[in-house]
Backbone as CSV, one residue per row, in Angstrom:
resi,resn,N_x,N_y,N_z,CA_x,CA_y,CA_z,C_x,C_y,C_z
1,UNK,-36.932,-4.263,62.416,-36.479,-3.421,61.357,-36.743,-4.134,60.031
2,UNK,-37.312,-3.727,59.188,-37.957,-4.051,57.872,-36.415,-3.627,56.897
3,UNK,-36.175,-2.936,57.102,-35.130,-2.498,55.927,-33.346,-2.454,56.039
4,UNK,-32.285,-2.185,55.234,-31.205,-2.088,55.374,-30.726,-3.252,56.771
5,UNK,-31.228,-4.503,56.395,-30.281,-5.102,57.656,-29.047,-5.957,56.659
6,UNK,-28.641,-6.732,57.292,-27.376,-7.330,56.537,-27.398,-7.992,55.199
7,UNK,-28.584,-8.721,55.184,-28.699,-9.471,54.582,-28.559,-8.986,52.878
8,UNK,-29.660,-7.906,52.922,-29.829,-7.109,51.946,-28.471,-5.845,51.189
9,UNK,-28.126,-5.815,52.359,-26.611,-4.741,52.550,-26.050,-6.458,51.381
10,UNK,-25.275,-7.443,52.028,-25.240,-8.308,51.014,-25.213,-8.712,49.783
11,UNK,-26.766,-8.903,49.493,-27.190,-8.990,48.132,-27.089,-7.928,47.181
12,UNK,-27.508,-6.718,47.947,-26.918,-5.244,47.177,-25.820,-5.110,46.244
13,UNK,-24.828,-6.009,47.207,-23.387,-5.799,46.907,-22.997,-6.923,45.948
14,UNK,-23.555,-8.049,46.521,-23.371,-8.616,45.192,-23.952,-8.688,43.989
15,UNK,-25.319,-7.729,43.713,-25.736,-7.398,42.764,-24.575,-6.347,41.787
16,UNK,-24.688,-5.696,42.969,-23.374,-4.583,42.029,-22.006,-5.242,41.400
17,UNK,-21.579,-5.642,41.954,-20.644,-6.675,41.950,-20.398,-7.119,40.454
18,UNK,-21.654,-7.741,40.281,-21.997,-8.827,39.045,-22.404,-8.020,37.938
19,UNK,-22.598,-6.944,38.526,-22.827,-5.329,36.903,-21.693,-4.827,36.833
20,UNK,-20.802,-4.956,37.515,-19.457,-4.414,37.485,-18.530,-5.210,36.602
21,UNK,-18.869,-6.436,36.872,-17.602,-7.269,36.142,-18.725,-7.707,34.947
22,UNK,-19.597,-7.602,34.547,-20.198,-7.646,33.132,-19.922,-6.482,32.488
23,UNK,-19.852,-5.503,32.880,-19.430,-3.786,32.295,-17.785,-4.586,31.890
24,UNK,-16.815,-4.975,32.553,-15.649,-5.098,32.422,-15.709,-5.964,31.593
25,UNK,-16.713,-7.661,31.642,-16.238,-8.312,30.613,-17.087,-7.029,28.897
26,UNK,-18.044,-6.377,28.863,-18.200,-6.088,27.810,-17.140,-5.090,27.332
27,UNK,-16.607,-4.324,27.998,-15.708,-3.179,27.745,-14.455,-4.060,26.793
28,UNK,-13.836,-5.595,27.473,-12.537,-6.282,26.898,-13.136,-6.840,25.548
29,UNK,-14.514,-7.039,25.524,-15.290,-7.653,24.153,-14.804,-6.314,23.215
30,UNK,-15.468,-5.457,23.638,-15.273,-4.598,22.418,-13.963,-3.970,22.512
31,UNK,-12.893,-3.503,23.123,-11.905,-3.574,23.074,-10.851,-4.504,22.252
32,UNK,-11.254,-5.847,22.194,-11.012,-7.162,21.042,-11.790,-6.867,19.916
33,UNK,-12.850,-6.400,19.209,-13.606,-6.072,18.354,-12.687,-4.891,17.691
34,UNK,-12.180,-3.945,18.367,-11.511,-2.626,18.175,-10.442,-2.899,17.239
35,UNK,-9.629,-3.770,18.310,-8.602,-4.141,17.770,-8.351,-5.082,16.371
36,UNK,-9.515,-5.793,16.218,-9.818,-6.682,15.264,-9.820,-5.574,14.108
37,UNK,-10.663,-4.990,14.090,-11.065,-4.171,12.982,-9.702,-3.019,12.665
38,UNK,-8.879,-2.719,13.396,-7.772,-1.842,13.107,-6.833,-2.734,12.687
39,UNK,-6.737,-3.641,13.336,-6.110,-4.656,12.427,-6.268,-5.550,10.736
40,UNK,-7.458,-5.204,10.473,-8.054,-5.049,9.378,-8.020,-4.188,8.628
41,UNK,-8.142,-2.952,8.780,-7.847,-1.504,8.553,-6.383,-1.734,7.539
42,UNK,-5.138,-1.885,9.002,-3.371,-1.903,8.356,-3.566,-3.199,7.743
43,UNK,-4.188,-4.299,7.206,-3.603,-5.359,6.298,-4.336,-4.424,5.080
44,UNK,-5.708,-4.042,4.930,-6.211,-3.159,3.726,-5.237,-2.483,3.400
45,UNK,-4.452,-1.495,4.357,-3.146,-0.509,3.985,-2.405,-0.920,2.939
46,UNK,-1.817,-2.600,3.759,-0.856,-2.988,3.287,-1.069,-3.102,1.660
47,UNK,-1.832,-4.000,1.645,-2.213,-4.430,0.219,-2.669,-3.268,-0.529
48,UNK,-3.254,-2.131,-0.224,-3.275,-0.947,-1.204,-2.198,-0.348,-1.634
49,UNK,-1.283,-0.232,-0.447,0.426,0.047,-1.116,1.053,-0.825,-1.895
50,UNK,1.134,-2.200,-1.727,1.546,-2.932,-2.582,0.902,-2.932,-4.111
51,UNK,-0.468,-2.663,-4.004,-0.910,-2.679,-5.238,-0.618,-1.242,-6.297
52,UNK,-0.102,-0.492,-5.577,0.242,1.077,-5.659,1.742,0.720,-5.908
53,UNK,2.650,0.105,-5.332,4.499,-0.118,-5.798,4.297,-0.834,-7.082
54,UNK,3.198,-2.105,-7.469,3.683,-3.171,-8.405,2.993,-2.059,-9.434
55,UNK,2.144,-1.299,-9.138,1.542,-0.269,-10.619,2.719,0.502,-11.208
56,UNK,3.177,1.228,-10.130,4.569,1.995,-10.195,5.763,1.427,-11.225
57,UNK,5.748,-0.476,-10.404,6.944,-0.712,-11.543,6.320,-0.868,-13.069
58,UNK,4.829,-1.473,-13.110,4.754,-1.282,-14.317,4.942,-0.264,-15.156
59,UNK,4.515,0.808,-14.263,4.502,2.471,-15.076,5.868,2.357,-15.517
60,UNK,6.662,1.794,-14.792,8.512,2.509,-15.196,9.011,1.803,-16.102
61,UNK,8.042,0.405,-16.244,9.008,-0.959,-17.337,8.471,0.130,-18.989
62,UNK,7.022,0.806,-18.488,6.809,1.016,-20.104,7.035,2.493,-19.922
63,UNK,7.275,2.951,-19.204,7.765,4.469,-19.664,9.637,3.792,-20.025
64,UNK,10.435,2.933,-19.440,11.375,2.783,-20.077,12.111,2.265,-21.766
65,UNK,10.488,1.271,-21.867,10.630,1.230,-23.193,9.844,2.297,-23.970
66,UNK,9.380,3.190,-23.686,8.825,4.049,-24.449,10.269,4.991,-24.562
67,UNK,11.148,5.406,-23.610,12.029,6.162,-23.911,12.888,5.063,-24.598
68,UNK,13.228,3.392,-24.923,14.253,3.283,-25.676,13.634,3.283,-27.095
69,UNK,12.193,3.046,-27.493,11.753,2.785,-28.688,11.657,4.403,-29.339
70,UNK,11.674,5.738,-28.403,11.987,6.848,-28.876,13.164,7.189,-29.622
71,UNK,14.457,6.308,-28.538,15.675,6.924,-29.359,15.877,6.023,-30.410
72,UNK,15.295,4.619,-30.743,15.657,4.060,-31.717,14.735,5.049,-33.103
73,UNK,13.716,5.601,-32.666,13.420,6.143,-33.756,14.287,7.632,-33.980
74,UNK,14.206,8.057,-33.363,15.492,9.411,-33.860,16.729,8.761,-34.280
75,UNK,16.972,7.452,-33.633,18.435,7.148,-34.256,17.988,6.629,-35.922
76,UNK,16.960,6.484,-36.126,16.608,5.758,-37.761,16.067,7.227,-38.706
77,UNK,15.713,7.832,-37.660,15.621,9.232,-38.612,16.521,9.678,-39.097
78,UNK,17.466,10.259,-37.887,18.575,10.558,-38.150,19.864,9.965,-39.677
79,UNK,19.537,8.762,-39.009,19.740,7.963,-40.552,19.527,8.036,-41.727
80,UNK,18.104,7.990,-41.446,17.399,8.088,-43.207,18.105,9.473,-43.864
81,UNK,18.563,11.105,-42.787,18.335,11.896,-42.898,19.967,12.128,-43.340
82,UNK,20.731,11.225,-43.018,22.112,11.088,-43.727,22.191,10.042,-45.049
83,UNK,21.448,9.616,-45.771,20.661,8.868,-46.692,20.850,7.200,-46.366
84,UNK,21.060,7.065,-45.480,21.086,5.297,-44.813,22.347,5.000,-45.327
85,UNK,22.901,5.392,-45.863,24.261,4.857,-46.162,25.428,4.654,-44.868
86,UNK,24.862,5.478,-44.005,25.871,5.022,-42.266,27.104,5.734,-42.311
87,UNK,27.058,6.749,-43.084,27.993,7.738,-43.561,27.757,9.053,-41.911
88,UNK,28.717,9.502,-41.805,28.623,10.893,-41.157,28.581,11.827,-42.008
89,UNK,27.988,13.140,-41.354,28.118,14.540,-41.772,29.253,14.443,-42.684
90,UNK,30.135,14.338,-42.463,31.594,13.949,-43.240,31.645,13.374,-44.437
91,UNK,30.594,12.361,-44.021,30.919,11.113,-45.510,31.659,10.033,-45.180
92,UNK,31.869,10.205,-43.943,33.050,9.114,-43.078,32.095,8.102,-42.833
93,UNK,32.106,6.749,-43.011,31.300,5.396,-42.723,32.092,5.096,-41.531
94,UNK,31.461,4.331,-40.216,31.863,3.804,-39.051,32.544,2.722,-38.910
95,UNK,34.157,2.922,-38.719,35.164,2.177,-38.888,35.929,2.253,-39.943
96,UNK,35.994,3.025,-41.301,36.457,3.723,-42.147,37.807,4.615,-41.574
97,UNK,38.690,4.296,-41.802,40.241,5.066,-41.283,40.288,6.063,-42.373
98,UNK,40.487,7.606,-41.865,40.800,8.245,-42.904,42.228,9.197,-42.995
């Protein structure tokens, strides 16, 4: 018999064998590659949100002084507009007992 005797039945098998567990080691390679890169992905996240909160507080430090340097100017208008003398509508000065 020329063909299919043991020997070959054998080698067959351990040919397959050895494509089987190279398929498996490449599948855990890129499976580690996968993971690498998604893990790369959420630290990019991270740091885009963070760079997105610290913008935020800046936005709020100068929108807060923009609203106190607003009321100091209506409060100096207001002033000028009672003639700076620190008088009320009245004529009453602040701390003046009447």
């Amino acid at each position: 018999m020329n063909f299919g005797n043991a020997a070959d039945l054998t080698a067959d098998t351990h040919m397959l064998a050895q494509e089987d567990a190279r398929r498996i080691y490449e599948q855990g390679a890129e499976n580690v590659r996968g993971y690498n890169i998604e893990g790369m992905n959420y630290q990019s996240q991270g740091r885009a949100a963070r760079s997105r909160g610290n913008a935020a507080f800046v936005g709020s430090l100068f929108s807060a002084a923009g609203t106190a340097l607003g009321g100091a100017s209506q409060y100096s208008s207001l002033k000028a507009k009672m003639g700076g003398s620190g008088r009320n509508a009245y004529g009453i000065s602040g701390g003046e007992i009447y």
